[in-house]
N, C-alpha and C positions, 0 to 999 in steps of 0.2 A: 514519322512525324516527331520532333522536336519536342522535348517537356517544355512546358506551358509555365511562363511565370508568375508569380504567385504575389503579389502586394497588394497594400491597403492605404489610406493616408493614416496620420498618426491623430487619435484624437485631442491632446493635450487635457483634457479631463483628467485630474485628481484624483490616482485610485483608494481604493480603500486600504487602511494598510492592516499589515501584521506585526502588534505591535509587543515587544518582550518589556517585562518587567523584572529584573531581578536585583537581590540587594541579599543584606542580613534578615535574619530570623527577626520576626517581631515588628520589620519596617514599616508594615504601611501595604505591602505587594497586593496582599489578598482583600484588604478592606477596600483600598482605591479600586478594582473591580468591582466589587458589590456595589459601591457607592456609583458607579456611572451608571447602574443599570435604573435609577433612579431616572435618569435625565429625560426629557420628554421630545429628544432627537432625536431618540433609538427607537427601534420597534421592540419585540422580544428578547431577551437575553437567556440564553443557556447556557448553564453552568456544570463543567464535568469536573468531578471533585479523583483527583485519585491520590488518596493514601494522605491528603492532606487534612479533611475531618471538619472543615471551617463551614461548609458550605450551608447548612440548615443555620448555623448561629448566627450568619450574616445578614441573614433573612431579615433580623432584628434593627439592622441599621435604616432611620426612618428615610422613606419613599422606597428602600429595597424592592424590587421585581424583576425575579426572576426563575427560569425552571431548573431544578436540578435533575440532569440526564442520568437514570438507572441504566449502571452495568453490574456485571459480574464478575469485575476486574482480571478478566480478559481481553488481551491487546485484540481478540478477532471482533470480541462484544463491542471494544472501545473503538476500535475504527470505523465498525459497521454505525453505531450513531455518531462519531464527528460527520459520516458520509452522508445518513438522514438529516443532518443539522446543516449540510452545507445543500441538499437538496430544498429543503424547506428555506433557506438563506435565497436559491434563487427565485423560487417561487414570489417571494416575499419583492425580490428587485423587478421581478418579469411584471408585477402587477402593481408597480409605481409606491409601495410601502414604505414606510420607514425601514430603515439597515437592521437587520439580524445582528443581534451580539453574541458570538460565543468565545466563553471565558474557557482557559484550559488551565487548570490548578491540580499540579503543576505539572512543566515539562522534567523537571530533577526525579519527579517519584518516575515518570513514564520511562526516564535512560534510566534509570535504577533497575524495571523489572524488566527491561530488555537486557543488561548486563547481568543480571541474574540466570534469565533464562539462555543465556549463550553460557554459562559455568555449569549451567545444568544438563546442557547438553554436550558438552564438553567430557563431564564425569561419566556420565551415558556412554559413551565412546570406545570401544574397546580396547584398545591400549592402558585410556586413562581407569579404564573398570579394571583390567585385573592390575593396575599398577595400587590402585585402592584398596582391592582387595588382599594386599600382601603388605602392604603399609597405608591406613587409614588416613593418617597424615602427610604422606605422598606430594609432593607439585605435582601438577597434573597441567599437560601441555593444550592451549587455548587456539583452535586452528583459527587463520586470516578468514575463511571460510564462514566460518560460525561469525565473527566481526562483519564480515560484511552482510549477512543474512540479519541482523540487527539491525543494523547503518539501512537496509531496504529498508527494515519496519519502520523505524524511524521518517528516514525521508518518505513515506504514501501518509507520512501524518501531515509531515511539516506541506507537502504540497497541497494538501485541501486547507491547510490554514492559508497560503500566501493565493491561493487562488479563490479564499472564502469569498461570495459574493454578499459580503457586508466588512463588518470589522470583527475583525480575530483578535484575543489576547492570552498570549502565554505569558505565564510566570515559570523562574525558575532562582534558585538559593543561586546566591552566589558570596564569597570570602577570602580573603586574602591568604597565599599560601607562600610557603619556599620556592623560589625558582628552580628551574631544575634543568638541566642541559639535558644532548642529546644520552650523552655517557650516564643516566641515572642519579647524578651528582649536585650539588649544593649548587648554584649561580653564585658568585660574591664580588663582593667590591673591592678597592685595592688596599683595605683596611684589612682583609679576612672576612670583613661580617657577610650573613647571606643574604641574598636580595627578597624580594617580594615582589610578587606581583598578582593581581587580582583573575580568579579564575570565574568563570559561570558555571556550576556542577549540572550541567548537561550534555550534549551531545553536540563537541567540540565545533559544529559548524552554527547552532543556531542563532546567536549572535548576528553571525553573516547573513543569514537565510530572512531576517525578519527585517522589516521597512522602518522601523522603528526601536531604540535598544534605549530604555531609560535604569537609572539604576537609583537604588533605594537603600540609605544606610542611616541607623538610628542616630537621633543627635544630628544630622545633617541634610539641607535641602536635596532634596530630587533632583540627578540632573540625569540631560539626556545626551546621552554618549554618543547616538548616532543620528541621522534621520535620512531618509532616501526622500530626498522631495527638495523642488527647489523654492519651495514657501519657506521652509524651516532649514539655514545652513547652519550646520555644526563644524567650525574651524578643526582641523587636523588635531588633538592633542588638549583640546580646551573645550572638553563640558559644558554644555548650559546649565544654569543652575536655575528652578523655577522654586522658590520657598510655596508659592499656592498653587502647586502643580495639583491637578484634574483632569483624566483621560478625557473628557466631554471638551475642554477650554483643548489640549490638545488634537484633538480629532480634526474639531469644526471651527477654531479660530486658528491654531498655529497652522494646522497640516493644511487646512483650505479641503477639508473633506464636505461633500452636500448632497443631496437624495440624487443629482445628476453622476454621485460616484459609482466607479464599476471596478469591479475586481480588474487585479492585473493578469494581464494575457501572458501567459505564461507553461506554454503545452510541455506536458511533461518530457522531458529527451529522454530516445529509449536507444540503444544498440544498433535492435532489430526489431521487429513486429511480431516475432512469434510470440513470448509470451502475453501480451495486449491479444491476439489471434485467442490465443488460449483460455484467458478468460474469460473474454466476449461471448467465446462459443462454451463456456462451461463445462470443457473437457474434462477437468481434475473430477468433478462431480458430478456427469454423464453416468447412467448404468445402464443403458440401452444401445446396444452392439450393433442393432442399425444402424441407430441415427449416429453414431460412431463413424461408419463404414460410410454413412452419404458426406459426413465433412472429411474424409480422406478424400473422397475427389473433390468438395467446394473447393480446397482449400489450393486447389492447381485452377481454378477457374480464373477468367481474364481480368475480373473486375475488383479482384481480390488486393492487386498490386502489388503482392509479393514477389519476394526475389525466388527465384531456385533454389539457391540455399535454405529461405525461412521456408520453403515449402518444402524441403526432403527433410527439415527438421519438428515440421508439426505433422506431417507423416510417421514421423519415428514415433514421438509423443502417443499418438492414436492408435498406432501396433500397440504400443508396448502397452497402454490400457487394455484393449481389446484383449491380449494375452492374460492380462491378469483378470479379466471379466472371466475368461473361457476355462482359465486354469487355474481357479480359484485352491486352496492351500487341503491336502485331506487331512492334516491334524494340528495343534498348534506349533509352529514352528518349523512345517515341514509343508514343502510343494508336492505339486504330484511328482509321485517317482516313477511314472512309464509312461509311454504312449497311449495304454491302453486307458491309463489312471485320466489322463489328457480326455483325450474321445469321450470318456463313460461322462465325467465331469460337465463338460459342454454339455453333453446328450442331454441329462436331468435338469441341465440350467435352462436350456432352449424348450425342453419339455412342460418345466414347470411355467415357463412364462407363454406358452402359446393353449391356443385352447385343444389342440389335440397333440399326436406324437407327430413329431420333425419328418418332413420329409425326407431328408438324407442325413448322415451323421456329419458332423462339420471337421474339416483336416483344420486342426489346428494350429499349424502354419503358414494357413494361405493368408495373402494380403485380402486386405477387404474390398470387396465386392461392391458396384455402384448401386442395384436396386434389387429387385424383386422383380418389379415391373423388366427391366434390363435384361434379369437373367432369361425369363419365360421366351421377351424376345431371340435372347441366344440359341434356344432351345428350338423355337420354331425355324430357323433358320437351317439350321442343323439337319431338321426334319425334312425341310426341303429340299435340302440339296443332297441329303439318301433315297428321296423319290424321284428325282430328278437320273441322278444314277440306272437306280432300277429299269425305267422310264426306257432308255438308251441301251439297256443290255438286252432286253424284249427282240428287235427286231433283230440281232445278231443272233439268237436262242431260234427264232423262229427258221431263218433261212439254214441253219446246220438240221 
């Protein structure tokens, strides 16, 4: 049978946008967020403060309302509530509500502690550890690796904001700098002097990623540098300039945003489907060697739609937990060192989690097994077709 195609019509509805705010220190970024949470077109607004500090004082500015979201300034704490904010965001659309606002202040600090945390694991690294340890002030080499394991963090942020089901606001610093070529070099003009050009101190695509790009510089009106919408065209090269610019007058009168708005449709592109497989089923976090062992075989079932490939690859994934369940480390820093260390290991795991001793010792190499249920059937099986035998050798026993 033929794959089956897949369309929809297009609704032309207004989606909600993502809209960036950046400028100089002091502009206006973080107070024009407080200030639309005032407006009485929004439903709830949340507000996640990292490393900015603004967020309790803002409270002050009159009609302000809004929640400010506790973390631990942890990127797992801070994704896990942008994720409850964009759940509570749908809930909010699914039951005909006013839009959820969530404010994100700022996106600069958020690239800040992911390029932090890629130099710290970088130094971590052992090359760059004992190059450290022999000269403290050492260059220490920054793998593509480690940058792209960042750039993931980053982009599972930026898509729950472009797929929030309300309006999303990032802020992020932005400043004029030297030009710089590919060679690490000055840009200049045919005078010698060096050029400038205006950078956003974030995570060199968001700019791109956001439906909206306004910039904010002291001394000078608002203007809006981009707009993805065809309510609102921004000419190539020439800024709007709005002197009584108001997220609220932008949203619902320039964008043409209204309670009929819906997030943009927008599924995240993946490679392949194993890791989405992977975390759906909670493998990383699994400690239960069964239930391990039964999605080694799901995960070949017919309904799954995997390829061959993403299936001998979340196979691999589930041994290689499974081994580390069964042959957990006997000291620190150190695996089991024999077979026997292997076997004992299992034995006590499997012992401590059942309510008596194991029925057999487990070979710590075998692939995993479909059931319980499955095996017992093998076993009868087995049993019959030894009595079946026996059965058959009787009447040849009798006649000698």
């Amino acid at each position: 049978m033929g794959i089956k195609l897949k369309t929809r019509k297009p609704t032309g509805i207004v989606p909600w946008p993502l809209i960036l705010i950046e400028g100089d220190e002091g502009a206006g970024k973080t107070y024009s967020a407080a200030e639309f949470s005032a407006s009485k077109r929004i439903g709830q607004m949340y507000w996640i403060d990292l490393a900015e500090g603004s967020a309790d004082e803002y409270a002050a500015i009159p009609g302000a309302d809004y929640l400010i979201i506790d973390h631990d300034g942890s990127y797992r704490d801070i994704l896990e509530q942008i994720r409850a904010v964009h759940t509570e965001a749908r809930r909010a659309a699914i039951a005909g509500e006013a839009p959820v606002v969530l404010s994100v202040d700022s996106g600069s600090s958020l690239w800040r502690m992911l390029k932090s945390w890629t130099n710290e694991r970088a130094r971590r690294g052992k090359n760059n550890a004992q190059r450290l340890q022999d000269d403290p002030d050492a260059a220490i080499d920054v793998g593509m690796n480690l940058w792209n394991d960042a750039t993931e963090r980053w982009l599972d942020v930026i898509h729950l904001l472009q797929t929030f089901p309300g309006i999303a606001i990032i802020t992020a610093r932005g400043k004029q700098i030297t030009a710089i070529d590919d060679n690490g070099k000055p840009v200049t003009d045919g005078r010698g002097r060096a050029l400038k050009e205006w950078k956003v101190q974030a995570q060199k695509d968001l700019a791109f990623d956001s439906s909206v790009w306004v910039r904010m510089r002291r001394g000078r009106a608002p203007q809006i540098i981009k707009a993805r919408s065809l309510q609102l065209r921004i000419e190539d090269g020439k800024p709007l300039p709005l002197p009584d610019f108001t997220i609220e007058d932008l949203v619902f009168n320039r964008l043409g945003c209204s309670v009929d708005s819906q997030p943009r449709q927008m599924p995240a592109l993946v490679g392949d489907r194993v890791q989405a497989w992977l975390n759906d089923h909670d493998v990383v976090e699994l400690r239960d060697v069964e239930r391990l062992r039964e999605l080694w075989w799901e995960a070949a079932e017919d309904d799954t739609g995997l390829t061959r490939a993403e299936v001998v690859s979340i196979r691999g994934a589930i041994e290689r937990k499974v081994a580390e369940l069964e042959n957990p480390p006997t000291e620190m820093g150190q695996g089991p060192v024999s077979d026997a260390d292997r076997l004992r290991a299992a034995v006590e795991r499997r012992a401590e989690e059942g309510d008596g001793e194991p029925d057999e010792e487990p070979d710590p190499v075998r692939r995993p097994v479909r059931t319980a249920a499955k095996r017992t059937a093998a076993k009868r099986t087995a049993a019959k077709r030894t009595a079946a035998k026996r059965n058959a050798a009787k009447p040849a026993a009798a006649q000698s």
